[in-house]
N, C-alpha and C positions, 0 to 999 in steps of 0.2 A: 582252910579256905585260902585260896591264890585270888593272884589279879592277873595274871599272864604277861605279867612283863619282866622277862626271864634279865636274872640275875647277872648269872658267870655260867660259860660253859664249860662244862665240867669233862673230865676222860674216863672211861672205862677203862680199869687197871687190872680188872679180877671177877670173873663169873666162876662160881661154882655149882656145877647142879645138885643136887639132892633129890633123895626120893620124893617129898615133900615141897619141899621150897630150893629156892635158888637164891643163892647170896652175889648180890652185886657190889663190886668195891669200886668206887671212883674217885679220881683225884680233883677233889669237889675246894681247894687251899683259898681261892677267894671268898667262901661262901660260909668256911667251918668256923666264923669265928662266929661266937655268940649261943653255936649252935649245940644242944643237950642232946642226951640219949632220950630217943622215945620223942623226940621232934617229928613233924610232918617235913617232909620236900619233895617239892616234884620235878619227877626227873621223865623228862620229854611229855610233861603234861602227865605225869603218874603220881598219885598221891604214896609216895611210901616211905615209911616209918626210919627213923635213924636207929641202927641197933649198935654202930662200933663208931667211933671217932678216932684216928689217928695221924699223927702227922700231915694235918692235910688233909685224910682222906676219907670218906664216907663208907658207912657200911651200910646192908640194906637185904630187908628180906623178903622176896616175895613169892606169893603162894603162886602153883600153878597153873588158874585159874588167870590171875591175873600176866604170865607170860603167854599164857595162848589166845586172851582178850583182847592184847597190847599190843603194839609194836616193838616192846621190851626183848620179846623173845629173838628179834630180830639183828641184838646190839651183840659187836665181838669185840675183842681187847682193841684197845683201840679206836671203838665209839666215839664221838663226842655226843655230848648231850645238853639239853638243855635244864640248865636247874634252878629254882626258886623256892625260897623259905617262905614258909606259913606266914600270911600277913598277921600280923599285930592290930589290936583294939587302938584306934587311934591314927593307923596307915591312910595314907592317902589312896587312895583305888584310883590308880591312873590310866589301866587297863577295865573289865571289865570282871564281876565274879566268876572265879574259877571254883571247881568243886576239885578238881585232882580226882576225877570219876572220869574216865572214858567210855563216851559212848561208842562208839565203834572206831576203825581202822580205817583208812582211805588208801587210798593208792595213785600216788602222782602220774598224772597223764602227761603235763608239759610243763616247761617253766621258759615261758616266753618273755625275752628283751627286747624292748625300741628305747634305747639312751637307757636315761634313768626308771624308764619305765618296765618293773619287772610282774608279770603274770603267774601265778602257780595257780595252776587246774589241778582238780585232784577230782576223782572219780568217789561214788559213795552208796553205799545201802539206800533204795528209796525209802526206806523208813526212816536212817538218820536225814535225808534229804526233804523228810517232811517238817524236820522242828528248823530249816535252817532257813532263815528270809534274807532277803537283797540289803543289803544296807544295816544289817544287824549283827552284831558280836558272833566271833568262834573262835574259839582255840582250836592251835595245831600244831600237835608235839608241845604245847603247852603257851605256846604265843599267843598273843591275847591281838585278834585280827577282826576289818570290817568285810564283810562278805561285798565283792562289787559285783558278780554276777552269777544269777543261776543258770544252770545248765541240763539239757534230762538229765542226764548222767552224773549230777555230779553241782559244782561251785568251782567259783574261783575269787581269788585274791588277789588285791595289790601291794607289793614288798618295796618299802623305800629302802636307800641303803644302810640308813642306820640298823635297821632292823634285821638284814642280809649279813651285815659289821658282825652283829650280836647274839645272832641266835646262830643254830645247825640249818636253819631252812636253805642257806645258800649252798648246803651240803647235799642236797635232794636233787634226787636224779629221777626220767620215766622209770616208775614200775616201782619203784620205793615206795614202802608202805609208811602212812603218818597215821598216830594219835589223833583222834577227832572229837573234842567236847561242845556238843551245843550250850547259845545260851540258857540258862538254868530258868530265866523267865515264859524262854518260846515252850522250854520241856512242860512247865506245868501249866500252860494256857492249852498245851495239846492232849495231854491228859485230861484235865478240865474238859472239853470239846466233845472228846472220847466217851467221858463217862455221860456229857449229858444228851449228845446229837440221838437221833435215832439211828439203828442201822444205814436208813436208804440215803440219808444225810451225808453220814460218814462216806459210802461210798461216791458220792458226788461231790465232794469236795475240793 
């Protein structure tokens, strides 16, 4: 379990594919201290497993399910990323729960400035677009954010600069694809809804 308030940003040093899985290597040096084999960390909002530790640097393996799910597939040498270790019993949740489970992928529309004031529209599945409300938690690329407006198409957020400072968002361009985890609360109020509405309910909703 995360909170989405990313850590250190981390570099892409090393992809290797495989028949099977893909190994990610990143130079993760602010983040690897403390950090065991078989730990959780999420990397751009991906819950994946620590399999090597070295000088610094992360290893990682993930099936290919989860690069063609992800926006993972989409990282080259040279990435940056965002990364955050598995909260601890005890952790303050300054963000919101994260699960390091992505619901789907989004895709950046615009990232609008006035001053301080920065916008990211991102485009989205109307089904991910069902669990997301106004004014309610989502992670993106694993940043733990408050949704300021819905859109058909889509949401948007507001980035202060500390957060632009700290994460890759400031990195996102149109047409770049982002990590998308709804809140884990709105997920099972909609499931809940789902299983109890009747059909003609649900389509009117």
């Amino acid at each position: 379990m995360f909170t989405g308030i990313v850590e250190a940003i981390g570099i892409v040093e090393g992809i290797e594919p495989g028949a099977d899985l893909t190994r990610l290597i990143v130079n993760a040096k602010p983040i690897t201290e403390g950090v065991e084999l078989g730990d959780s960390v999420a990397v751009n909002g991906t819950c994946l497993t620590v399999t090597s530790i070295r000088d610094g640097h992360l290893a990682f393996q993930a099936v290919q399910e989860t690069m063609d799910c992800t926006s993972l597939g989409d990282l080259k040498v040279g990435s940056r990323v965002n990364l955050e270790r598995a909260m601890r019993a005890g952790d303050r949740l300054d963000g919101h729960i994260v699960q390091g489970h992505v619901d789907g992928v989004g895709t950046v529309r615009e990232m609008a400035q006035e001053g301080n004031d920065v916008r990211l529209q991102i485009d989205c599945d109307p089904e991910f677009a069902d669990c997301v409300v106004e004014k309610g938690s989502i992670a993106v690329d694993g940043v733990s954010l408050t949704v300021a407006a819905l859109s058909p198409s889509g949401f948007e957020v507001a980035l202060i600069p500390h957060t632009l400072e700290v994460t890759t968002l400031s990195d996102r361009q149109p047409h770049d694809r982002v990590n998308l985890e709804a809140d884990v609360l709105g997920k099972y109020v909609k499931r809940y809804l789902e299983r109890i509405l009747p059909p003609n309910d649900k389509a009117s909703r």
